[in-house]
N, C-alpha and C positions, 0 to 999 in steps of 0.2 A: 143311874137307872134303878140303882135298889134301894134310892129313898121312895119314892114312888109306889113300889110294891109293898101291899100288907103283909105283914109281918105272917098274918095268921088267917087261912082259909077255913073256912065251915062249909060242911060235909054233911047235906041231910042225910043222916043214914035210913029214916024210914023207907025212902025209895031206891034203896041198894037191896039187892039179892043177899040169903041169909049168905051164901057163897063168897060172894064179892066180900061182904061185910065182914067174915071171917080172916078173910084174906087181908084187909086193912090194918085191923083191930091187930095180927099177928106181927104185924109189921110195924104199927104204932108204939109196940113195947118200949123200943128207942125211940129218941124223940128227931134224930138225926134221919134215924132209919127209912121212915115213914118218907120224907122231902126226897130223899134220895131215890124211894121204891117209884114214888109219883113223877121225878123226872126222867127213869129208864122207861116207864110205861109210854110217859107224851112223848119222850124222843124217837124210840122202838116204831110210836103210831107216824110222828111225821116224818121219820125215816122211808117206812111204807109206802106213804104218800108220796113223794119223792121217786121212790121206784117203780109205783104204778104208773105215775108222769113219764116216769125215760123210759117203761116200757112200751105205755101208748106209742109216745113220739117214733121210737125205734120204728113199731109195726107199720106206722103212717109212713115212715120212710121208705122201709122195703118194700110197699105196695106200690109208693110212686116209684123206685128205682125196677121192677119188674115190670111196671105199664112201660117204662123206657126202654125196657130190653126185649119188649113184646113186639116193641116199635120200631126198635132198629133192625131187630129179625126181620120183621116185614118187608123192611126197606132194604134188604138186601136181599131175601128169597126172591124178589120184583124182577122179571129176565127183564137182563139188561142188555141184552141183545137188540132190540127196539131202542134207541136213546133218542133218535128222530121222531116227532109225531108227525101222524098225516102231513095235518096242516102245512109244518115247517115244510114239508119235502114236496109236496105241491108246490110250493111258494117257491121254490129255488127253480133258476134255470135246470133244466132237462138236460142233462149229460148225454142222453139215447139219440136225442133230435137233433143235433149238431154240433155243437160245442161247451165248453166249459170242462169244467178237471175235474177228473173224479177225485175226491177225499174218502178215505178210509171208514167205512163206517157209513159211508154216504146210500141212503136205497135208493134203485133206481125204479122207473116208474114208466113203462109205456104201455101205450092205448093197444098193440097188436103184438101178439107173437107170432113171429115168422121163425121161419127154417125148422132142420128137423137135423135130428141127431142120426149121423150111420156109424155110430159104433159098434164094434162086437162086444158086448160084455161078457167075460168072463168069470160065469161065478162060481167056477173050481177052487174054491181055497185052499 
């Protein structure tokens, strides 16, 4: 791979900051110097790079893992006291009207309320 590579990069300096330019020129006094100053810079930058990526990615994750947790609260705040809908309990024989077994859980459903309650209640606590 480093037959391929030029040996020797050229460097408009006219379109460098006198800053920048200073900062090269100090670093070019070795001639090792300089390659080595230029590969902590690109690696420094696509290191960064790199970490702006995992940090994106990370945030995208925590977003969808809170819409899942936004979701499952839901789904459990939901009374579940109701597990039957109408529909279902309409559709099942009438336990009230003469036969079939009551199941746990099961609502019952009739067209008339009869009787009355004679309790004494007590609400001396």
């Amino acid at each position: 791979m480093n037959a391929t590579k030029p040996s020797i990069i050229t460097i408009d300096t006219t379109v460098l900051s006198e800053e920048v330019y200073k900062r090269l020129h100090s670093q070019s006094q070795d001639v090792n110097e300089l390659s080595a100053y230029i590969n902590r810079v690109v690696e420094y930058d696509l290191a960064r790079e790199r970490h702006q990526w995992q940090e994106q990615t990370l945030v995208t994750l925590m977003q969808e893992l809170l819409g899942k947790f936004d979701m499952l609260q839901r789904n459990i705040m939901l009374p579940s006291a109701v597990s039957v809908t109408y529909r279902e309990t309409m559709s099942q024989d009438d336990p009230a009207n003469g036969g079939g077994n009551f199941t746990e859980g099961q609502l019952v459903w009739e067209e008339e309320v009869t009787g009355k309650i004679e309790e004494q209640i007590d609400l001396d606590f």
